[in-house]
N, C-alpha and C positions, 0 to 999 in steps of 0.2 A: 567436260566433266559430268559423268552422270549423276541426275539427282539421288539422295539416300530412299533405299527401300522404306515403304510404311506398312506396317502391320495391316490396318486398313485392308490394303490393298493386296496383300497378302492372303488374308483370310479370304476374300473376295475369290481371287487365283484360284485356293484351293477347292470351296467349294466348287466351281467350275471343272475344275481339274478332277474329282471326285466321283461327281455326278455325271461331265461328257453332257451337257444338256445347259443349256444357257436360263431357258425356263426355270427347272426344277430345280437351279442353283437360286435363280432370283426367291423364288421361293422359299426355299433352304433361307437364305438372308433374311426376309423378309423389306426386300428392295425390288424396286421396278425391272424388268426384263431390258428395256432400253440403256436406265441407268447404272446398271450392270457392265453391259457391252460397253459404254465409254468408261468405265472405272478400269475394266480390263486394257485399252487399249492405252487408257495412260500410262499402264503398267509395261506392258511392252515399249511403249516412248522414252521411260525411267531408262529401261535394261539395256536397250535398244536392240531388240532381239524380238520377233515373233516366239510366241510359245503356245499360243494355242491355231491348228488348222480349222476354219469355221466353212461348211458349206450350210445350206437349209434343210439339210438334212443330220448332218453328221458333224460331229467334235474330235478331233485327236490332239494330242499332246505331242509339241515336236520334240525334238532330241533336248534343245533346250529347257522346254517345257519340262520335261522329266526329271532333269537335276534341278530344277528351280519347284517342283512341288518336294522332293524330299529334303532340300534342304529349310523350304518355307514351313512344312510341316516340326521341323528341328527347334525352327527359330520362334515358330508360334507356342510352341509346348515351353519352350522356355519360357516366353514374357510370361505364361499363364501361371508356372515352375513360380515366378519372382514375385507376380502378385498375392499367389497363393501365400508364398513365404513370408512374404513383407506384412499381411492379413494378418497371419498367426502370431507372428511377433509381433505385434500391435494388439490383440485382442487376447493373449495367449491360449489359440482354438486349440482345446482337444475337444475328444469324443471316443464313442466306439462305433462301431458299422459290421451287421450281424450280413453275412451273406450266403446264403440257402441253396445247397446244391445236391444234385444226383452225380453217383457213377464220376468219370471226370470232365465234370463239370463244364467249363467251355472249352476244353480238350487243349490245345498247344498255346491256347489265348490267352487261358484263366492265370498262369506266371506272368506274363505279359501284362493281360491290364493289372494285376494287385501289385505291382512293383512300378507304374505309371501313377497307379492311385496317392499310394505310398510318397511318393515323391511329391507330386500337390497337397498332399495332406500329414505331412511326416508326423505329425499330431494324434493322429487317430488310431485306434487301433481295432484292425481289420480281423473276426473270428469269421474261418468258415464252418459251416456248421451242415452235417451232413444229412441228407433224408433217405428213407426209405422209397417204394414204390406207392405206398398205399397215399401217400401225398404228393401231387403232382404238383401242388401251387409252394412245394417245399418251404411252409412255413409262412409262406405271406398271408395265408386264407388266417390262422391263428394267431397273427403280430409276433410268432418266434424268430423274424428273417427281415430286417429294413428292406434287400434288395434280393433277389435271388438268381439261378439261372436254370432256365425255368428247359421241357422238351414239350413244345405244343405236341398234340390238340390241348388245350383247356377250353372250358367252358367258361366263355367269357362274362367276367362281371363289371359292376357300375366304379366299383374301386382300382378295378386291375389295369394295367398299361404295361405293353411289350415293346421290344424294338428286339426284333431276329437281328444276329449278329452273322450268321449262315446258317445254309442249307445242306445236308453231307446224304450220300446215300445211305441205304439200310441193305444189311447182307444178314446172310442167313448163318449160324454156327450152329456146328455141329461134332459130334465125336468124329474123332480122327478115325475111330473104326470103321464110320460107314463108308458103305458103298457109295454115299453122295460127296465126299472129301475130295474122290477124283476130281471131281468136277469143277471146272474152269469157271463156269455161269451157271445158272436153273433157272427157270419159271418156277412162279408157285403151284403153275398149274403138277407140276412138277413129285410137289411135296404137299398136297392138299389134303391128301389123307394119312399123310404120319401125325404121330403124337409131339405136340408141343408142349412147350412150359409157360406157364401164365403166368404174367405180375399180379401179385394179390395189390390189387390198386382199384378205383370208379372205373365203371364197365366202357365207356365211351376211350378211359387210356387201355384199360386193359386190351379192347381189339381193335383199337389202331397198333399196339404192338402183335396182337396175332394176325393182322391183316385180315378181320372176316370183310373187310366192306371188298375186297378184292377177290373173293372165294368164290364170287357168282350164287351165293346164296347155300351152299355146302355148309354143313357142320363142323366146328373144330374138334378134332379131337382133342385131349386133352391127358399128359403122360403128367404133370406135377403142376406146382403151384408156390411162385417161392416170391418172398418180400426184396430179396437183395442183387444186384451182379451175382457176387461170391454164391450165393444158393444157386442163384441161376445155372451157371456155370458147372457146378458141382451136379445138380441136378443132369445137363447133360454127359459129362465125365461119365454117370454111372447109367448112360442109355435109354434115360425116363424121357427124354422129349429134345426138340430141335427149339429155336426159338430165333425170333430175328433183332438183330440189336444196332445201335449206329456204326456207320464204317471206324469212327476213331476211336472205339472201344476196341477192337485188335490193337493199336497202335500202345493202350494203358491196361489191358486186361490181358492179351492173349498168354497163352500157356499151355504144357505141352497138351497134347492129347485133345486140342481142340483145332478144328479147321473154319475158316469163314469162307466165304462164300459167297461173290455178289450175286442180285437178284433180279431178273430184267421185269421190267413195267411195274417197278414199285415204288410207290410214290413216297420221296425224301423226310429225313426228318431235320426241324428246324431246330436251331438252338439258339434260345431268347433271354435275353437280360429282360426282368419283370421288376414293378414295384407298384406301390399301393397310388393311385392318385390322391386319394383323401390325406393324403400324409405329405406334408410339404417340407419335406426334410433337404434342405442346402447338400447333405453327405450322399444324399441318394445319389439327387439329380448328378452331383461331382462323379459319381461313379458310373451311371447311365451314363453320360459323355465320354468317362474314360475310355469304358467300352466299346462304347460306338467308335470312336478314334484308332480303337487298336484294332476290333475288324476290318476297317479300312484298309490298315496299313500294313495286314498280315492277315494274306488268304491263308486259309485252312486247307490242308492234304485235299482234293477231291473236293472241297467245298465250293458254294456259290454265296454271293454277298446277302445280305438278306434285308429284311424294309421293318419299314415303322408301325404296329399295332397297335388299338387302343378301343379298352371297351364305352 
């Protein structure tokens, strides 16, 4: 008779199972690398099943492995599900939690973690609140936004703390008119000298979305200047400029009379859950982990997993 699974031990699995690195799980834990490897191997003693492949180089998940990190991750969301609940009903927690977003926001994620959050915290009540271009720190730099989701580059501060949730390519749109809609892929070297459309936003966001650090030192042209997506968009509709945006904005924006366009050697854009360090809010942190939890466990179209930041 096998012995009963432990949470513990669970947790333990997943991070391993996550990260594929026995290190940077013990780490993750804040536990010894050794004592680690025997937590894990009592686990497989419990199951009586191998689930993790270990060489000195390399980690893989076996067949077992697989159905035991999703349903570990099931069973661990719950206890966290019950203590959260058991909390509020004992303390009766409400609140609100203001969350600061561009465009859409962590694109196929953002239903995802607010409906995990929701569920740990059925108490609170979650506004999104939306920004323009001219603020990249969407709210957090002025205290209008607890938590936001942020599109690096920012210029990092003593308050600020990120964790990329991923990394998506950037393509370039354009009117269905032009002559470039043919086209399957470009370089920029491609389109260096058409007119583009500029976010009126600080100059450092403004051309990382024009890409000049990519231009080899060329001038951008410059066909308009708009605050929002919708301007943007609009802006090219009427042939005033090209401009590059993230891959999963076709997926919530596209329409008719616009073409996208991937763009070879251009380097990705990240999409980050941000919050204030100075601010030690219990909802935050709750919802930083949300997130982090639901990238894990739902890659994004063409996306890459993304890592931990902090100024």
């Amino acid at each position: 008779m096998h012995t009963p699974l432990e949470l513990r031990l669970l947790r333990y699995f997943v991070a391993v199972a996550e990260e594929l690195h026995f290190g940077r799980a013990a780490a993750r834990l804040h536990i010894a690398q050794p004592s680690l490897s025997v937590q894990i191997r009592k686990l497989e003693h419990n199951i009586g099943t191998v689930l993790l492949l270990r060489t000195s180089r390399h980690v893989e998940l076996t067949a077992a492995g697989e159905v035991l990190l999703v349903e570990a991750r099931r069973l661990l969301d719950g206890a966290e599900r019950a203590a959260e609940l058991t909390r509020a009903a004992a303390h009766g927690a409400r609140g609100s939690l203001v969350v600061g977003f561009q465009a859409n926001a962590a694109a196929e994620l953002t239903p995802r973690i607010l409906s995990a959050f929701q569920i740990r915290h059925p108490g609170v009540q979650v506004e999104m609140r939306s920004h323009d271009f001219s603020d990249p720190y969407v709210g957090l730099a002025t205290g209008t936004a607890d938590v936001a989701f942020v599109r690096p580059p920012l210029l990092m501060q003593d308050w600020l703390a990120l964790e990329t949730l991923f990394v998506e390519p950037r393509v370039l749109v354009v009117s269905s008119d032009s002559a470039l809609a043919e086209f399957d892929e470009i370089s920029l070297e491609q389109v260096a000298d058409q007119p583009f459309v500029a976010r009126r936003a600080p100059e450092y966001w403004r051309d990382f979305w024009l890409a000049t650090d990519c231009r080899a030192g060329r001038p951008v042209r410059l066909g308009a200047e708009v605050t929002t997506v919708d301007e943007c968009f609009e802006a090219i509709l009427a042939c005033r400029g090209m401009a590059f945006t993230q891959a999963s904005t076709q997926r919530f924006y596209d329409r008719p009379g616009l073409a996208f366009i991937p763009v070879r050697e251009l380097p990705a854009s990240p999409l980050s859950v941000a919050w204030r360090k100075d601010m030690d809010a219990p909802l935050v942190r709750g919802f930083v982990e949300t997130a982090r939890r639901a990238a894990l466990g739902m890659p994004i179209p063409g996306g890459l997993a993304g890592t931990v930041l902090s100024g």
